[in-house]
N, C-alpha and C positions, 0 to 999 in steps of 0.2 A: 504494500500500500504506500504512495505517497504523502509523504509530511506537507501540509501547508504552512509550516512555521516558518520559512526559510528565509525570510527576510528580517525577520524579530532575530533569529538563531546566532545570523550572519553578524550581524547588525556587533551582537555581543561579541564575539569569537572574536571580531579582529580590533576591539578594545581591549577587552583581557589579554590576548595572546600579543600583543603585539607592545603594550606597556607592563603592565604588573610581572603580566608569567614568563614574558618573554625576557627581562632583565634578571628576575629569579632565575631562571632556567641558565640564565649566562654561567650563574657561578657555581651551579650544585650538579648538574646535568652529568657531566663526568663521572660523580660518583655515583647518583643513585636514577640512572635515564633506565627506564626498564626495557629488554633486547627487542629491538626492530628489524622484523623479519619481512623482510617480501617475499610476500604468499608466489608459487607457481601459476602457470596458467588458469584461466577462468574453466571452471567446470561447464562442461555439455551437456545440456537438460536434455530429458527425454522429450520433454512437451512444454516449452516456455511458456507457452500462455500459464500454467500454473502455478508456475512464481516467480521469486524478482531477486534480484544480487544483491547482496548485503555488502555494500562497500565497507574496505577497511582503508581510513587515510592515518597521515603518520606527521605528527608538527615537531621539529628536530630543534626547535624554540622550547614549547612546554612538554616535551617529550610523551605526549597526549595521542592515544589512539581513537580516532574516533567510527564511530560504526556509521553508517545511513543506507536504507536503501534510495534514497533522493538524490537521483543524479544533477539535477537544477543544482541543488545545496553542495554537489562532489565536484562539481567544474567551476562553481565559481570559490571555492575556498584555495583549491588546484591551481586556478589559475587569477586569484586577484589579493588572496589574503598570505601572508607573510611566513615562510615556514613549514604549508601542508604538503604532502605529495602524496599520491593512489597511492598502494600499495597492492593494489586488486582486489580481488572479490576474496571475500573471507569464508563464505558460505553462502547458499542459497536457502530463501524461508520463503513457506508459501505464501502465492498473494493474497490468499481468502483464506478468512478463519474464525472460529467462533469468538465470543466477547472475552469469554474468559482464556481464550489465549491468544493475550497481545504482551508484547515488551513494548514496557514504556521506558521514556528515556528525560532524565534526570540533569538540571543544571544547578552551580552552585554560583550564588550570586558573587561569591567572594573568592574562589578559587577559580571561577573560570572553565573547572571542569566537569566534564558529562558522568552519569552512571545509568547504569539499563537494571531492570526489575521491573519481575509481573507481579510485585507484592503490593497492593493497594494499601494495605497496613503499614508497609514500610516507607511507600510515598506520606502517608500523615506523620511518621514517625521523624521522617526527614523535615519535617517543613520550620520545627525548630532548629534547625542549622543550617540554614541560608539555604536549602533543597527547595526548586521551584520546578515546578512539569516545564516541560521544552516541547511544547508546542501538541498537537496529538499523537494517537498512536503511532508509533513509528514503524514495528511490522511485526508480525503473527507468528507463531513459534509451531515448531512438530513436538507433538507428546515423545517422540521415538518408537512408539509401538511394533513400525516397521520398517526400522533403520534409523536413517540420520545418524551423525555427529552429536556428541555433546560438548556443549558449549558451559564452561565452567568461568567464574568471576573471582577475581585475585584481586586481594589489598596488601597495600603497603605501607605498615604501619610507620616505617623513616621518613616514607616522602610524603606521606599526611601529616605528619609533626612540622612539617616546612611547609606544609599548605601547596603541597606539589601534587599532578595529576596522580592521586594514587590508588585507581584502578582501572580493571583491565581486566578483559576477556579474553579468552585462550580456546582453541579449537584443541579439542583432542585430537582429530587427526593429524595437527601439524605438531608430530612427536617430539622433534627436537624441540621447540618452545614450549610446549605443554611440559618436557620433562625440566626444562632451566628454571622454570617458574614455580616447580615444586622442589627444587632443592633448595634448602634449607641456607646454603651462602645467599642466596637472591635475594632475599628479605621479604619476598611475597609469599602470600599464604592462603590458600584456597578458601573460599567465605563462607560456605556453606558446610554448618556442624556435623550433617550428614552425608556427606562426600557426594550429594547427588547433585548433577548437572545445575547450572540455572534454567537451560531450555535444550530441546535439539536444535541443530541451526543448520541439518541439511536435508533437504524435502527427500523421501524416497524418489528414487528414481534419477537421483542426480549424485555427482562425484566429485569429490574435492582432490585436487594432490597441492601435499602439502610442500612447503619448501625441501629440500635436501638436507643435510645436513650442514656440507659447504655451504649452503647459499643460506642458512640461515648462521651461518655460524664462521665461514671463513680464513684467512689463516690465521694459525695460533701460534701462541708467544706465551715464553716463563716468565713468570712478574712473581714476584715477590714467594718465590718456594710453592707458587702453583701453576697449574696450566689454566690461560684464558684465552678468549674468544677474540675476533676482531672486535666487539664491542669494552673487551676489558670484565667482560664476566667469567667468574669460573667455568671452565668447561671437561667433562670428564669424557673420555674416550671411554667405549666397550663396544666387544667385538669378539672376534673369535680368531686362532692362530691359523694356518695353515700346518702340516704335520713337514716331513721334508719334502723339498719340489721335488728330490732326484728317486723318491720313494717307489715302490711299488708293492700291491698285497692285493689278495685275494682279486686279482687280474684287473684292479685299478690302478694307473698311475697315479698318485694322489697329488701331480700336478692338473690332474682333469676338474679337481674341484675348484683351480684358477679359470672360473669363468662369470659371464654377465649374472646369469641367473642366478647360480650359488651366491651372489653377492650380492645378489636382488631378493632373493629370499631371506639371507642373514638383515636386509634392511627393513622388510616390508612385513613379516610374518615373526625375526624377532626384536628388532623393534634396534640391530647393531649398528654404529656410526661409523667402526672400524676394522680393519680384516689385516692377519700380518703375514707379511710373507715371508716362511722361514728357509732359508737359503743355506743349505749344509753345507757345512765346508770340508767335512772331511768324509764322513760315511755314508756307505751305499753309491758310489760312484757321486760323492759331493765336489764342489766346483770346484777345489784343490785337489784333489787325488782321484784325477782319470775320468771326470762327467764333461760331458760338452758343455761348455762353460758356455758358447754362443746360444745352444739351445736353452741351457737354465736363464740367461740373462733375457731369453724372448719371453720365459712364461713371467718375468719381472713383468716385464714391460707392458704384455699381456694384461696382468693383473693389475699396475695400474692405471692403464685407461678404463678396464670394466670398471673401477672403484673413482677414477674421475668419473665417465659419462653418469655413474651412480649418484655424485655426489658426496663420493665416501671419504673420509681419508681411509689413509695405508700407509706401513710400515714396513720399509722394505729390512730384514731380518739377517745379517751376519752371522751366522748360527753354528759361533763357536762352542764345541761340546766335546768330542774326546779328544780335539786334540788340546782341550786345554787351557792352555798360554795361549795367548791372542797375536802377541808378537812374533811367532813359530808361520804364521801364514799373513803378517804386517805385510809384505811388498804384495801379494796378491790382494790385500782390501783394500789396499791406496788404489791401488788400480782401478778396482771394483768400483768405487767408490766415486772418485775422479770420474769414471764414466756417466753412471750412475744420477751422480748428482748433478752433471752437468745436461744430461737428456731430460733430466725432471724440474731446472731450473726454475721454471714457469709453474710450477706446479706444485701452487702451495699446500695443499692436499697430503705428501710426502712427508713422511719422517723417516728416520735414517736410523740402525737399531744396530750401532758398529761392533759388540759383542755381548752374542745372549745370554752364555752361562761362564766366565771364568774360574775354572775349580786345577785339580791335582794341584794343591799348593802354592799356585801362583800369587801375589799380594798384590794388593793394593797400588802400594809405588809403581810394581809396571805394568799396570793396568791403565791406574792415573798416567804414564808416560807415554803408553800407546794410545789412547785419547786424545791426549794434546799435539800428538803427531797427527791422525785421523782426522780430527776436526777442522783444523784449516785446511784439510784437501777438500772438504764438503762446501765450506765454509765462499772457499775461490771461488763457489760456481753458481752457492745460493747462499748469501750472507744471513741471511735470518730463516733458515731451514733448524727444526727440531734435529736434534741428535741425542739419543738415547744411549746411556752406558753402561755396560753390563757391570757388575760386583763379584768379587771374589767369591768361594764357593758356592758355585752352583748359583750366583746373584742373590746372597743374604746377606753377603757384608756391609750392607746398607751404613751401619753403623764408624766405619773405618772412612767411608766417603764422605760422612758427615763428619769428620772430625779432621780431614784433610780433602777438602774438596779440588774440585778444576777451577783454574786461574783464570780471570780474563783476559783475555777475551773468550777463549774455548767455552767460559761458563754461561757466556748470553744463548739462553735456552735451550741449554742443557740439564734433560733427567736423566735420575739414575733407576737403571732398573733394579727390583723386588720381584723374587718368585716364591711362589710358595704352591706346596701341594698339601692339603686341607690334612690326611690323615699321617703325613707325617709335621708339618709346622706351624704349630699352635700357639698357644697366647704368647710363650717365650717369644716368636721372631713377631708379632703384633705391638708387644710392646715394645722390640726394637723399630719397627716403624713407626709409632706415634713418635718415640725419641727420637730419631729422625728428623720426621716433618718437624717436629716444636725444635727443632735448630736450624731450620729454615732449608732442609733440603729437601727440592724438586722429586717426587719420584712417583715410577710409573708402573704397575703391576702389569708389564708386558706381556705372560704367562702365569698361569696358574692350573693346577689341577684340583679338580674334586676326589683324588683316591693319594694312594701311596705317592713318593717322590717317582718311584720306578713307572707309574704311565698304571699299575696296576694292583691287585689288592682291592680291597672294597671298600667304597665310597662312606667318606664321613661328613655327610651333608650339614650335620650342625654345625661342627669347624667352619668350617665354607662359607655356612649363613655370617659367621662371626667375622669372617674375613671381608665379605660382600658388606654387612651393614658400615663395618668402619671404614670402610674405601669410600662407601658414596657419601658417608658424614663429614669426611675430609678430603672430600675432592681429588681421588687418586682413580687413575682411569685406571683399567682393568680387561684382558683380552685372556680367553678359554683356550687354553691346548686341548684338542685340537678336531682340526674339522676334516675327518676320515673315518673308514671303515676299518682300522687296523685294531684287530682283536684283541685291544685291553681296555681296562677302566674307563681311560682319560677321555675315549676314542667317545666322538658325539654321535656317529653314524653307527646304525646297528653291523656287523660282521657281514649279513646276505643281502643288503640293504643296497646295489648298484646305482642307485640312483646319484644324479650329480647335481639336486636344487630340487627346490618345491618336495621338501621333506614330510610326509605325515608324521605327528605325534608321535605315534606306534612304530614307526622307520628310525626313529634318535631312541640313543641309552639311556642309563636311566640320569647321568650324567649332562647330558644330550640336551632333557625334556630339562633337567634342573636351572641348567647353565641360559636353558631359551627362556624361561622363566622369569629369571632376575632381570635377563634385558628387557624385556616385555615389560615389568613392574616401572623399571629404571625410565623407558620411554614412555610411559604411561597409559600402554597397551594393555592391562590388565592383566 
């Protein structure tokens, strides 16, 4: 339905925004602007005459989202008032609907900003704090009965304290925002006591796609002993490993799971932002000892364009393991590496993961020295490329890195990687990662198993839970070993399981189903 306010609306918006919020917003925006995401393409109705697009525009002045289906009210804020820009269609609601389901939409005389609610109680309740109706109904909402999006409403309790836009609607289907706005660093917090939607806000019969990951989220940067987004928010990576590209088992190469769909299903069905690719170096015909080093570096290359055209990032994987010492195969990673990173230059999507487990006794010192050799080979080709660094045994010595880190420059966004496999490493190496972080080192749980350290033995899902809730309470991204059909524990794919993407439930271990779980929770997928 269209708004006939839109002269009275206009009239306000480019007073407030343009003096009060727009001067506010100069000095606090950096710290508390909540993530602005542009939506993907407009959805294709089945039958337009049935409903109408719910604009979502974006003011980068009072960091204010505002909704309308009034295109009159979207073109002219677009194109004559200070600050707005589309963002496109946020969802679609139907054009006709009963009385009792309309969203109304809410202005505050003194802040300047909008709020939606079909709560007629809450409109009286508001009228003591400056809350005035904004004109009539603005548009008609789906029960969800048979389908739809839910559409959930986020406060901010910091930037209501400053009298800053501080709420906002979030489309569950656009997972990556839905899940940034539920993590607890974001300062928002979903308003409804019973975790249920405000409305649906997409008509059956019609489809949203949400942004990517990248495109809502961009390249990332270590600030301050975390990882953030282009916007400067926390951002947690999860995702799943690859197992070795040069592998082969039960008549799959398990370089075949380096493909679009495998990577489209880890994003669409478990809800993953990131996929690693582990590159053996020494076993099973690894890229050091006898594998066509030309063929391993195509299924790289392979896997990240599937994980660009996705959206995804990726982690391209050094995957030192028996042989050790990292510096035993130094001149072939430079190489590697050097290449590497100067074909993915452009391609801020890329992290660089220069050794994944150093163990047999290797220390600290020449691991820290193989790093600083490493890094500026990466560094020559993409100066603000992630690089990941592996830790002494088997990457737990978290502890030794925090107490003698990398020097700058190698250390501008640079993490250290943490592994852990749930039934052998328990609160002992948890509390060395809290001590850790609270010394301010960067770090990334690149791998992790749900069973024994050996890949095998049987799953200790509570460890695991204990390991997954303290990673996402402190923003530590997290990737699953591994995504194959190779007959132990760790392995996500059942053993008779051929398939290569679009996995049923019943097709993953029990591992598998646990690990799609948590990212599903983590994105907001349920």
């Amino acid at each position: 339905m269209t708004s006939p306010h839109v002269s009275r609306s206009i009239a306000r918006k480019s007073l407030f925004a343009t003096l009060f919020l727009g001067l506010l917003a100069c000095l606090v925006a950096a710290l508390f602007c909540a993530t602005s995401v542009a939506k993907a393409d407009e959805p294709s109705p089945a039958d337009e005459s049935d409903s109408v697009p719910i604009y979502r525009l974006y003011n980068h002045y009072t960091s204010e989202h505002l909704f309308t289906p009034n295109e009159q009210e979207k073109d002219h804020l677009v194109q004559t008032q200070p600050g707005w820009k589309l963002e496109s269609v946020a969802f679609m609601a139907p054009k006709t609907g009963s009385d009792d389901m309309v969203i109304k939409r809410l202005y505050n005389t003194i802040t300047g900003e909008h709020l939606y609610t079909k709560d007629d109680q809450e409109i009286e309740n508001l009228k003591t704090e400056n809350w005035v109706r904004d004109g009539e109904e603005v548009f008609f909402y789906d029960a969800g009965e048979q389908g739809g999006y839910p559409v959930y409403r986020f406060y901010n309790a910091g930037l209501g304290a400053l009298m800053r836009c501080s709420h906002h609607l979030a489309l569950a289907a656009d997972i990556e925002e839905y899940a940034a706005l539920k993590q607890p660093s974001s300062g928002w917090a979903q308003e409804s006591s019973d975790g249920e939607p405000l409305f649906y806000g997409c008509a059956p019969g019609y489809s949203i796609t949400p942004a990517t990951p990248y495109e809502a989220h961009g390249a990332l940067a270590v600030t301050n002993g975390t990882l953030v987004d282009k916007n400067g928010q926390p951002f947690q990576l999860r995702g799943m490993s690859t197992h070795g590209l040069s592998f082969t088992e039960e008549g799959v190469p398990f370089r075949d799971y380096v493909n679009y769909d495998a990577f489209k299903t880890l994003r669409d069905d478990w809800g993953a932002n990131c996929v690693r690719l582990a590159m053996y170096t020494e076993s099973y015909m690894g890229y050091c000892n006898g594998g066509n080093q030309e063929d391993l570096k195509n299924v790289i290359r392979r896997g990240v364009q599937a994980a660009s055209d996705l959206g995804m990032y990726v982690i391209v994987d050094w995957h030192i393991l028996e042989n050790g010492n990292p510096t035993a195969v130094e001149w072939q990673a430079s190489n590697f590496f050097s290449q590497m990173s100067n074909e993915f230059r452009n391609y801020d999507n890329v992290l660089y993961e220069i050794c994944n487990e150093p163990n047999g006794g290797v220390d600290w010192w020449t691991v820290k020295g193989y790093a600083e050799r490493i890094i500026p080979v990466i560094r020559a080709n993409d100066p603000n490329a992630i690089v990941i660094v592996g830790t002494p045994t088997w990457s737990q010595d978290i502890d030794q890195a925090a107490a003698n880190p990398i020097q700058w420059p190698s250390s501008q966004n640079t993490l250290y990687a943490l592994h852990f496999y749930a039934n052998t490493h328990t609160q002992w190496l948890r509390d060395r990662l809290n001590a850790a972080l609270n010394a301010g080192l960067p770090i990334i749980i690149s791998e992790f198993g749900t069973c024994d350290a050996s890949g095998s033995g049987g799953n200790n899902l509570w460890e695991a839970q204990q390991w997954i809730d303290l990673a996402n309470a402190r923003n530590v991204s997290w990737l699953n070993w591994s995504l194959c059909l190779k007959n132990e524990t760790a392995s996500a794919i059942q053993p008779w399981c051929k398939k290569l993407s679009d996995w049923e439930t019943w097709e993953l271990t029990e591992s598998g189903n646990w690990v799609r779980n948590q990212m599903r929770a983590a994105a907001g997928l349920g």
